[in-house]
N, C-alpha and C positions, 0 to 999 in steps of 0.2 A: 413349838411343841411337837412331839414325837407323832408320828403316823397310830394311830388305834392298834394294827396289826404294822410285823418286821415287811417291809418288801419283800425279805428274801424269800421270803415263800411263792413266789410270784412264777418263779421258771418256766416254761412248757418246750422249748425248742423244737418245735415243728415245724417239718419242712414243709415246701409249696403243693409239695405230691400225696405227704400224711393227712394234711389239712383235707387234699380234695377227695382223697380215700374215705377219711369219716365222714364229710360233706353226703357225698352218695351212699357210703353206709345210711345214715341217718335216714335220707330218703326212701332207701329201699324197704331196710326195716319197720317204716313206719308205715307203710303201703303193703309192702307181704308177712310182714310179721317177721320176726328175727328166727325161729324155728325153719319156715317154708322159704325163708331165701337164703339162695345158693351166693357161693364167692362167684360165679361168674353173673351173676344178677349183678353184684354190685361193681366187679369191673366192668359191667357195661353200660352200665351207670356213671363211672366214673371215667370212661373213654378210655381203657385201656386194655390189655389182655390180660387172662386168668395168669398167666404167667407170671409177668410185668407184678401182677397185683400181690401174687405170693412173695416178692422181693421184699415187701414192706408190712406185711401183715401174713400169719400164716395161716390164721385159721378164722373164723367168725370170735371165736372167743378173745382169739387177737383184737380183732376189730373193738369190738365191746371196749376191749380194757383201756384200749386207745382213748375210744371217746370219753368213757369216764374220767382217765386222768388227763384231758382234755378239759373237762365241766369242773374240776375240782383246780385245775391251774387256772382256771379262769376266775373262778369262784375264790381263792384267794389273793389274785389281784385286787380283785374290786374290795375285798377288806382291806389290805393294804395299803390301799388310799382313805379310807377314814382317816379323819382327824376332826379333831374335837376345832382345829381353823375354820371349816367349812360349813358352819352352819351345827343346828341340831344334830345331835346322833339318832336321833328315832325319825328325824326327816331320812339322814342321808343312808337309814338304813329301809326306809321303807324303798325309798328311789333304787337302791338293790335288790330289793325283794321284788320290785317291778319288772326289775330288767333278767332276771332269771324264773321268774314264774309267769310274769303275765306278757311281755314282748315278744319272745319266743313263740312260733308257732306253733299250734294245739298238738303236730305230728313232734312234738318233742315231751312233753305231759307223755305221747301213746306209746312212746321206748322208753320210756322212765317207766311204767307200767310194767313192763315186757322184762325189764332188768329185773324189776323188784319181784317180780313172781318167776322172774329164774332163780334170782339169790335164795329162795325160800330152799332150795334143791344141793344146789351149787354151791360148795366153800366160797370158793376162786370167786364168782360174783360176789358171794355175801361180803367177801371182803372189799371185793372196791366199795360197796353202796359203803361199810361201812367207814371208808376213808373219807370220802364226800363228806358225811356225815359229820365225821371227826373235824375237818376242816370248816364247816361252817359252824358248828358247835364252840368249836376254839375262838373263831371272828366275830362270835355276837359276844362271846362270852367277854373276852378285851374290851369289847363296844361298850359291854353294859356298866366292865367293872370303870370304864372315863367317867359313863355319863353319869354314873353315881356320887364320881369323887369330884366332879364339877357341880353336881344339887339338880340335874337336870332329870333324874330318878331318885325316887326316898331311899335312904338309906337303909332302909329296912327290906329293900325290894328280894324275895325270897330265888334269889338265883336261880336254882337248881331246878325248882317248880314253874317257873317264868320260864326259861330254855326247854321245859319239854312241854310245856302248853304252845308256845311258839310253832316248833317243832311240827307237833302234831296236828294242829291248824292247818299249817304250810304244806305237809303232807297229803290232808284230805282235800285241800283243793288241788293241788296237783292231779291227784287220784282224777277225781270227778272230772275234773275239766280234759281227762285224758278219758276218761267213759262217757260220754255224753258231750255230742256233739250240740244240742239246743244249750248246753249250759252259760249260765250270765257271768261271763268271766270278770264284766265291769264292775257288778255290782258285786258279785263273791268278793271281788278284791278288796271292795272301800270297807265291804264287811271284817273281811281279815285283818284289814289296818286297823281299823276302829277299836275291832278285839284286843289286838296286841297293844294298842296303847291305854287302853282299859284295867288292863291287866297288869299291864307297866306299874299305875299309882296303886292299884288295888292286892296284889297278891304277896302281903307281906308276910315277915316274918314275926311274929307274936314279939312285943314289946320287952319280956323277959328274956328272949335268945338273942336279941339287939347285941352283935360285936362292938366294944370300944376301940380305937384305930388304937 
């Protein structure tokens, strides 16, 4: 059986040097805020010189776009290995959602924060968030149309309304866990899963708008 999501979505081609670039971006940003840190904060961060570091990024906004299509090559990797071979799709999607929301350190929630209230301003951001966006909307969206055509969701499951309750879930615990440091990231979490699979058997489509294949 076919993968959920194409691999070829998968590319990122980063070098040893971009990798350790956004590495220290990430650090620095989420310790002085992406506003109040300078590019030589972050090559000094990254062991190199201001100079050295404009070779590979030119400006902070460089930086940013980096790491986003960074988070969004990575992010359709791990779709790409779905398949309906490996077990449940709402397992091996939740084991996704773990490893992009909850694995990751809290100072990665607090530059997700930091992007999303630049993009509120900023084209150029609003556009990467919303490729991110586009990219994991595409990967549940394949996920859900398998798990439907296998009987492992009702076929009545209301799509569209499912992907933006998910969505928005996933967002406000990001949110929170990036504002509040006492927050219970363990149990938000079991609570989010619980939600989405709740909402999984329950948020159908009325019996009358039922598609015949």
């Amino acid at each position: 059986m076919p993968p959920v999501v194409p691999a070829a979505l998968t590319d990122s081609n980063l070098s040893e040097r971009h990798i350790r670039i956004l590495d220290a971006a990430e650090r620095v940003f989420a310790h002085a805020g992406f506003h109040a840190a300078t590019m030589q904060d972050v090559a000094a961060e990254a062991g190199m010189s201001p100079g050295n570091l404009y070779r590979y990024f030119s400006s902070k906004d460089a930086i940013i776009a980096g790491m986003a299509e960074r988070d969004r090559s990575l992010i359709a990797a791990d779709f790409g290995s779905l398949h309906p071979g490996n077990g449940a799709l709402l397992d091996q999607l939740e084991a996704l959602a773990r490893k992009h929301l909850i694995d990751p350190p809290r100072e990665k929630a607090v530059i997700a924060l930091q992007i999303w209230a630049e993009a509120a301003r900023n084209p150029e951001m609003a556009s990467m968030c919303a490729d991110i966006d586009g990219t994991v909307m595409q990967g549940l969206a394949a996920a859900i149309a398998v798990a439907k055509a296998n009987g492992e969701l009702p076929a009545r499951l209301d799509d569209n309304r499912f992907l933006l309750a998910v969505s928005m879930m996933a967002d406000g615990y990001f949110c929170r866990r990036g504002m509040d440091p006492a927050f219970d990231e363990a149990f938000a979490a079991e609570t989010l899963f619980a939600g989405m699979r709740q909402l999984a058997q329950t948020m159908l489509l009325p019996e009358a708008e039922e598609t015949t294949p």
